[in-house]
C-alpha positions in Angstrom: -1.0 -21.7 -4.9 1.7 -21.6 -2.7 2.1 -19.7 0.8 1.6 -19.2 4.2 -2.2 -18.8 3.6 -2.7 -21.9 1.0 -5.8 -23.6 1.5 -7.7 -19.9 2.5 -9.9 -18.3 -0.1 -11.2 -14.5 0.2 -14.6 -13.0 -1.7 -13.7 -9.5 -1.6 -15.7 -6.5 -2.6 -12.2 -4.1 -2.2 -11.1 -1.1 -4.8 -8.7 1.7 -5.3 -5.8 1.2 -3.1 -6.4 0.3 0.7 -8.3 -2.6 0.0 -7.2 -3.6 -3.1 -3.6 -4.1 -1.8 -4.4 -5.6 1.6 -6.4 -8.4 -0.3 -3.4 -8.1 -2.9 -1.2 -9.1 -0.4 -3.1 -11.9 1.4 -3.4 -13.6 -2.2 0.6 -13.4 -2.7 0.8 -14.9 0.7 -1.4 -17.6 -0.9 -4.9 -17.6 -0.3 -7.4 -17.6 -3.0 -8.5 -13.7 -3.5 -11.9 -13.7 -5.5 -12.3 -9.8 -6.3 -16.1 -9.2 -7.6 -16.4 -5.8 -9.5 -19.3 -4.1 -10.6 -19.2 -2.9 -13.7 -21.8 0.0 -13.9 -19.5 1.1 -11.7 -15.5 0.1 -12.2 -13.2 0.7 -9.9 -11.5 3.9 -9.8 -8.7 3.0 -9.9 -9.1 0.9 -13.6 -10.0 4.4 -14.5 -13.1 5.5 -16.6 -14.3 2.9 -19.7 -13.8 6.1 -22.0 -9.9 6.8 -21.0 -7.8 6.4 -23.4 -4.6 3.6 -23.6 -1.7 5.0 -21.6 0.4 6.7 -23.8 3.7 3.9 -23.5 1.3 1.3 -24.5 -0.6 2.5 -27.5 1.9 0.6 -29.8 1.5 -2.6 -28.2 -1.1 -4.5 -29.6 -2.2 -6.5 -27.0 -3.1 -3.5 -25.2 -7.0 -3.2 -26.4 -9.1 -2.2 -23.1 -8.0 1.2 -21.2 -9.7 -0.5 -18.2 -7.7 -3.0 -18.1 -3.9 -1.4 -18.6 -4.2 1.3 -15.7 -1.0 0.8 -14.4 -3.1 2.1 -10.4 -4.7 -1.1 -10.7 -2.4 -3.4 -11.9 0.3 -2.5 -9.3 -2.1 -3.0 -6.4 -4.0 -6.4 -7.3 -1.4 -8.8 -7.9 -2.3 -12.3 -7.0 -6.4 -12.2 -7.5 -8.7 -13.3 -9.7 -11.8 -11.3 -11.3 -15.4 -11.8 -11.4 -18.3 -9.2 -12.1 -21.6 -9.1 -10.3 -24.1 -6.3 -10.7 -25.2 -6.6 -6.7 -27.9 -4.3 -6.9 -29.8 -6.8 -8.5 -31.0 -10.5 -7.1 -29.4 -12.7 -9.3 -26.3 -10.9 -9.0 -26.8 -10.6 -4.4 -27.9 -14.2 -5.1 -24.4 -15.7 -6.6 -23.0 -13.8 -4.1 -24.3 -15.2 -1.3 -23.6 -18.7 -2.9 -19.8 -17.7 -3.0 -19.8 -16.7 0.3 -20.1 -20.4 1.5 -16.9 -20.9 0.0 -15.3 -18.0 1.7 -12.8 -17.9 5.0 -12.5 -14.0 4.6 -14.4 -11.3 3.0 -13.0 -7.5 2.7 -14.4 -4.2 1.7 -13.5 -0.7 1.6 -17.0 1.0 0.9 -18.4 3.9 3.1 -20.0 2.3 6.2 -23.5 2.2 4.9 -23.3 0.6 1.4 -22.7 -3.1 2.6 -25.7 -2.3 4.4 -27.8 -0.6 1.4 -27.0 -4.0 -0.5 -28.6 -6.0 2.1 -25.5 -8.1 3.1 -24.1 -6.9 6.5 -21.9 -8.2 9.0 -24.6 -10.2 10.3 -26.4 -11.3 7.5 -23.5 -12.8 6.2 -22.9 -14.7 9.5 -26.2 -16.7 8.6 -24.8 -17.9 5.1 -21.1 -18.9 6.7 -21.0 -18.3 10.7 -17.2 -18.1 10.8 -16.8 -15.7 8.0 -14.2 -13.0 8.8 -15.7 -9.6 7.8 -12.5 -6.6 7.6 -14.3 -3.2 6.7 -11.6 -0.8 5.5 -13.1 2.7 6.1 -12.0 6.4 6.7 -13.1 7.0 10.3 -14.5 3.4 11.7 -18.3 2.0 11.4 -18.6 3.8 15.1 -18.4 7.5 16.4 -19.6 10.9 15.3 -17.2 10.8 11.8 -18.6 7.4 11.0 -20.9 8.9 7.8 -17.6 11.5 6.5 -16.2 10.6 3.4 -12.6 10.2 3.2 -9.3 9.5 1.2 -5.9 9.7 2.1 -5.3 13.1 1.3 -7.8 14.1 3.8 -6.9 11.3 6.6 -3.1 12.8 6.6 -4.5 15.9 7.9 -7.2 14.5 10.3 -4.6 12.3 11.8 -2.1 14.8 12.8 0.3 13.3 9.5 0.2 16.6 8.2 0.7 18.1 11.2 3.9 17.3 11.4 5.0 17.0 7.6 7.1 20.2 6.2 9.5 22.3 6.9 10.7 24.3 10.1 8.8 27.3 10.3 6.4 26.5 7.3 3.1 25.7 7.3 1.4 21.6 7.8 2.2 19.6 4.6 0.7 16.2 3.3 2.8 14.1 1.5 1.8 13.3 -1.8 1.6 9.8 -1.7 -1.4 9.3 0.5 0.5 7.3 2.8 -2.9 6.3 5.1 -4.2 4.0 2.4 -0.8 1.9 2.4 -0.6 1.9 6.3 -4.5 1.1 6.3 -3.8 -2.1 3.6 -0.8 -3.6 5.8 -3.1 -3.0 9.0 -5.9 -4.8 7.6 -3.5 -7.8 6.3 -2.6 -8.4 10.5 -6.1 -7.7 11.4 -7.1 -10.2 9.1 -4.8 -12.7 9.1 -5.0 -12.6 13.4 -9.2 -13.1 12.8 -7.8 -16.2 10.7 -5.7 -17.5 13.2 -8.3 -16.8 16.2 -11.0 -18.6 13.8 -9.1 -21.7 13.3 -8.2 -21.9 17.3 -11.8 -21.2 18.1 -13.8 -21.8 15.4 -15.1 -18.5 15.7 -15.1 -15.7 12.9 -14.6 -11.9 13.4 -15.9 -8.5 12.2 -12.9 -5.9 11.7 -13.6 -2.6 12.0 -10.7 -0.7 10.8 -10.4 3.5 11.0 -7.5 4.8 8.2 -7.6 7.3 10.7 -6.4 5.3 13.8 -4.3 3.2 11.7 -2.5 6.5 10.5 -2.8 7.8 13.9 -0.9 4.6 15.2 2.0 5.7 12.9 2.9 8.4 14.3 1.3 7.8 17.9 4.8 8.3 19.4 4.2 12.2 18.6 1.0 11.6 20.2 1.9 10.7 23.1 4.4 13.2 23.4 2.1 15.7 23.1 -0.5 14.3 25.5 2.0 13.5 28.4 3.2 17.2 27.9 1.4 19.4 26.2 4.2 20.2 23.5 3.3 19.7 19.9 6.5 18.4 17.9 7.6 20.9 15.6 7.7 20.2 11.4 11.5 19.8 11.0 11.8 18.9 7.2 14.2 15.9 7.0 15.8 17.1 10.2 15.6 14.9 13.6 14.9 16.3 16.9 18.1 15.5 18.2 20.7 14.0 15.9 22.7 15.9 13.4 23.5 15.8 10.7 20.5 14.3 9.4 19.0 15.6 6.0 20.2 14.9 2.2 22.4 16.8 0.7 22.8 17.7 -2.9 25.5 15.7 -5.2 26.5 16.0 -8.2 24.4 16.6 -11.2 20.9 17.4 -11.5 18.6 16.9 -8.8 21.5 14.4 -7.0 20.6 13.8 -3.7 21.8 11.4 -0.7 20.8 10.9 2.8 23.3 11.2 5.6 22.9 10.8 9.2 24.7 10.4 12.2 23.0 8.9 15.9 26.4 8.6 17.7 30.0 9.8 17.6 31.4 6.8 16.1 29.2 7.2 13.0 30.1 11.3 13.0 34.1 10.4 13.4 33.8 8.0 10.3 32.0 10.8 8.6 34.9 13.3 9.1 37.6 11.9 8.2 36.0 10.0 5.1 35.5 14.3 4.2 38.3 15.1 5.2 37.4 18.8 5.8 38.7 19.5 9.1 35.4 19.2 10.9 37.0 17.1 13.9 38.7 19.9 14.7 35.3 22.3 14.7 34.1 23.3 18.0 30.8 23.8 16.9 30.9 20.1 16.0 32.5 18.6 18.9 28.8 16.8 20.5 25.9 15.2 19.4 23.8 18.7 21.1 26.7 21.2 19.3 26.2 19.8 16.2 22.4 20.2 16.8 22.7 23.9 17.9 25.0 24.5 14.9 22.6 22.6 12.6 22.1 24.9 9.3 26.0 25.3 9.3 26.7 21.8 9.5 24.3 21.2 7.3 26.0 23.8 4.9 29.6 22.3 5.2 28.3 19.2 4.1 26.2 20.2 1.2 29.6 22.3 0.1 31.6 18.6 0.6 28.8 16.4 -1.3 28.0 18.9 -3.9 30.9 17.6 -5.7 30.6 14.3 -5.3 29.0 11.1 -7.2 25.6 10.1 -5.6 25.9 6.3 -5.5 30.0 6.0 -4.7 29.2 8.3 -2.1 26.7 6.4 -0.2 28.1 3.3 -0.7 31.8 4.6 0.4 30.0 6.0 3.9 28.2 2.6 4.2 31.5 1.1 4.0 32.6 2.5 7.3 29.2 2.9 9.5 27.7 6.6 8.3 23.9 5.7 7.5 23.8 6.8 4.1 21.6 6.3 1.2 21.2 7.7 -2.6 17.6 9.6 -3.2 15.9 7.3 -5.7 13.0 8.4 -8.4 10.4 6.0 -8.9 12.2 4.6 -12.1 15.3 4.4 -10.1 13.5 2.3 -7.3 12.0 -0.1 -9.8 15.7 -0.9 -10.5 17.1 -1.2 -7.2 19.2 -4.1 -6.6 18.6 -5.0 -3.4 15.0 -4.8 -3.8 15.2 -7.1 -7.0 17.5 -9.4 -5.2 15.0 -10.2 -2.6 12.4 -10.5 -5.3 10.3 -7.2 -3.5 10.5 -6.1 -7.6 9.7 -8.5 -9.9 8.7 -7.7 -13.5 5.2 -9.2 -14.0 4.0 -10.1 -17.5 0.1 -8.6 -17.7 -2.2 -10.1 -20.9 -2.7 -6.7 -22.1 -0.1 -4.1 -20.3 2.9 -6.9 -21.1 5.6 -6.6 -18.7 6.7 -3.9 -15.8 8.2 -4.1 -12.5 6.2 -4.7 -9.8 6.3 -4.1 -5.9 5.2 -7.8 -5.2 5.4 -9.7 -1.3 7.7 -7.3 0.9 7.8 -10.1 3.1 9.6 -13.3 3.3 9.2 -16.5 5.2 10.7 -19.4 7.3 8.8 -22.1 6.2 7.0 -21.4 3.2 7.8 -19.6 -0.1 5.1 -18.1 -2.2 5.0 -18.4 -5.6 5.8 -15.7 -8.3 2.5 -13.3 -8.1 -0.3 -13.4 -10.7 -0.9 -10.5 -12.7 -3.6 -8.2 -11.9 -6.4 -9.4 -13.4 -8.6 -8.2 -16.1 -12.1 -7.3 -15.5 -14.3 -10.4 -15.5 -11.6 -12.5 -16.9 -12.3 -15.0 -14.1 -16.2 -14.9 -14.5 -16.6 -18.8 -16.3 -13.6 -20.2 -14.3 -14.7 -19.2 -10.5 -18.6 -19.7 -11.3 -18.4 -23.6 -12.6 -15.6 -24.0 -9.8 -17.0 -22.6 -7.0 -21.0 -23.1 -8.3 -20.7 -25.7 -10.7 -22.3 -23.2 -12.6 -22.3 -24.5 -16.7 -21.2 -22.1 -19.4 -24.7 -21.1 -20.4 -25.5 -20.5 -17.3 -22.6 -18.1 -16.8 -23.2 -17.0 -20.7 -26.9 -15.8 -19.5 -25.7 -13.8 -16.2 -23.2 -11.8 -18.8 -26.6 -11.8 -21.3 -28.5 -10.2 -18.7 -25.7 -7.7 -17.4 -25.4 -9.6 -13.9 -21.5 -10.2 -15.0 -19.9 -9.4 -18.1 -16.8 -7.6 -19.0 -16.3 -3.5 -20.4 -18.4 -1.0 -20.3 -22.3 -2.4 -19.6 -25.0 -2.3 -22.5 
């Protein structure tokens, strides 16, 4: 391994998406991520052992267990490997605790009382490995009257204030569709954790990080916050308006569903824009100002949906960028996977998996001075690690490991 955290090593108990990215990305920043699964229960996000092979994949051979070529997983747990461990049992708690020895971080994104219910808290885990870092991923904290509420980032955009703030002007609260807390939560919990690493190795002394999606998605948009509690005025939902510059939307181009992004934030960038249209609009009084253009919004916003209608999506935004308009094409996801500043700076990489083959992948958005990670892993399949990490870590031999998967401690698929 290669990276800024080479030479760390993480026993994680993460799933779905929060967790499973933020340990994703501390294994392509280099540290060795040991996910444990349990497979009376797999992870949601592998999907259900019954589902069948994603339909673009049924004609690949290679592409045998449904659990292992959910594309959710794959694309959100880069850079691990895989182990099973049935921890409600004692042999299974009992290899777990031996790993733990071996670990500088452990994660989880479980509701607040099941590390608890497994015996293996915060504390208990400081008497195997004193300077373990602990980083709990939860909805609403380990602390406060919410502590107990389930919660997923559909329901943490609204508790948040997110929603609050997302749709259009006069319409009601929207959430996003993408359940943007999870993503905020993951890159949260990769400072918080690599901070309790940094404090650990200056002190010696390990941490327990409590994190709130919640908070962390309240942090995103705290500047609305504090707006509001200075003065009492709730921001209103502006679609992809801006309280005070104009233009600032996307506007249709040509062809179907064409869209780019335009905005202005100063006259220099609204002269450019004019004249590259050519319209007249210099010579519009209702567009003379920054706060004219603002109070004449919806027809500026119509003059320029008349201008770009006609025009080609991508030699439009690159022709504004050329002389200082902040301009961009709409991508769809297919589109982004392709983007060629996003490949050149290796964020997209296509990533071979042993049973999905090979797709782009949103890999390290992140680069560094000093140190340069390797090419990501693919995600791993389930168990695939079990023999590997238990004679490395354990010394374990292969019958030993042979008789956990016997006994359905570890395994692989659907249990007996």
């Amino acid at each position: 391994m290669s990276g800024p955290l080479s030479g760390t090593r993480g026993i994680v108990l993460t799933q779905a998406w929060a967790g499973s990215w933020c340990t994703s990305l501390l294994g392509q920043m280099g540290a060795d991520v040991v996910q444990i699964e349990v497979r009376k229960r797999p992870d949601s996000w592998r999907g259900d052992y019954a589902a069948p092979i994603p339909s673009q994949l049924r004609d690949r051979p290679s592409a045998v267990n449904p659990w292992n070529c959910n594309p959710l997983y794959n694309s959100v747990n880069l850079g691990k490997r895989c182990i099973t461990l049935d921890l409600g049992t004692e042999e299974g708690m009992a290899v777990f605790k031996r790993l733990l020895t071996f670990a500088d971080f452990c994660a989880e994104n479980f509701s607040p009382r099941v590390l608890g219910n497994f015996g293996i808290t915060y504390e208990q885990m400081c008497e195997i490995k004193p300077d373990i870092v602990l980083a709990s991923l939860s909805a609403y904290g380990h602390s406060g009257p919410w502590t107990n509420i389930p919660g997923i980032g559909g329901t943490i955009e609204p508790s948040s204030g997110m929603s609050g703030m997302l749709g259009y002007e006069g319409g009601p609260p929207l959430n996003s569709g993408q359940m943007f807390p999870d993503a905020i939560a993951a890159l949260n919990g990769v400072a918080g954790i690599v901070t309790a690493l940094r404090h650990r190795d200056l002190t010696g002394q390990g941490q327990y990080i409590d994190l709130s999606m919640m908070e962390s998605s309240l942090a995103s948009v705290g500047d609305a916050y504090l707006e509001y509690s200075m003065t009492g005025r709730q921001r209103p939902r502006l679609g992809n308006h801006h309280p005070s510059f104009a233009p600032h939307s996307i506007y249709p181009a040509n062809g179907d569903q064409q869209w780019v992004a335009i905005a202005c934030e100063d006259e220099s960038q609204w002269g450019a824009l004019a004249a590259t249209a050519g319209q007249g609009w210099a010579d519009d009084a209702r567009f003379s100002s920054m706060a004219s253009r603002k109070a004449n919004e919806a027809a500026l916003d119509e003059a320029i949906a008349a201008w770009t209608s006609g025009q080609d999506r991508d030699a439009l935004a690159s022709r504004l960028c050329a002389v200082g308009v902040i301009a961009a094409p709409v991508l769809d996801a297919l589109e982004l996977a392709e983007d060629a500043n996003l490949r050149a700076r290796e964020v997209i990489r296509d990533i071979d998996h042993p049973e999905a083959g090979v797709f782009p992948q949103v890999t390290l958005p992140m680069h560094f001075s000093r140190t340069k990670p390797a090419a990501p892993r693919p995600a791993p399949q389930q168990g695939q690690h079990n023999h590997e990490v238990l004679a490395e870590l354990l010394d374990m031999s292969a019958d030993e490991v042979d008789a956990l998967i016997r006994s359905g401690v570890s395994g692989g698929g659907p249990p007996d």
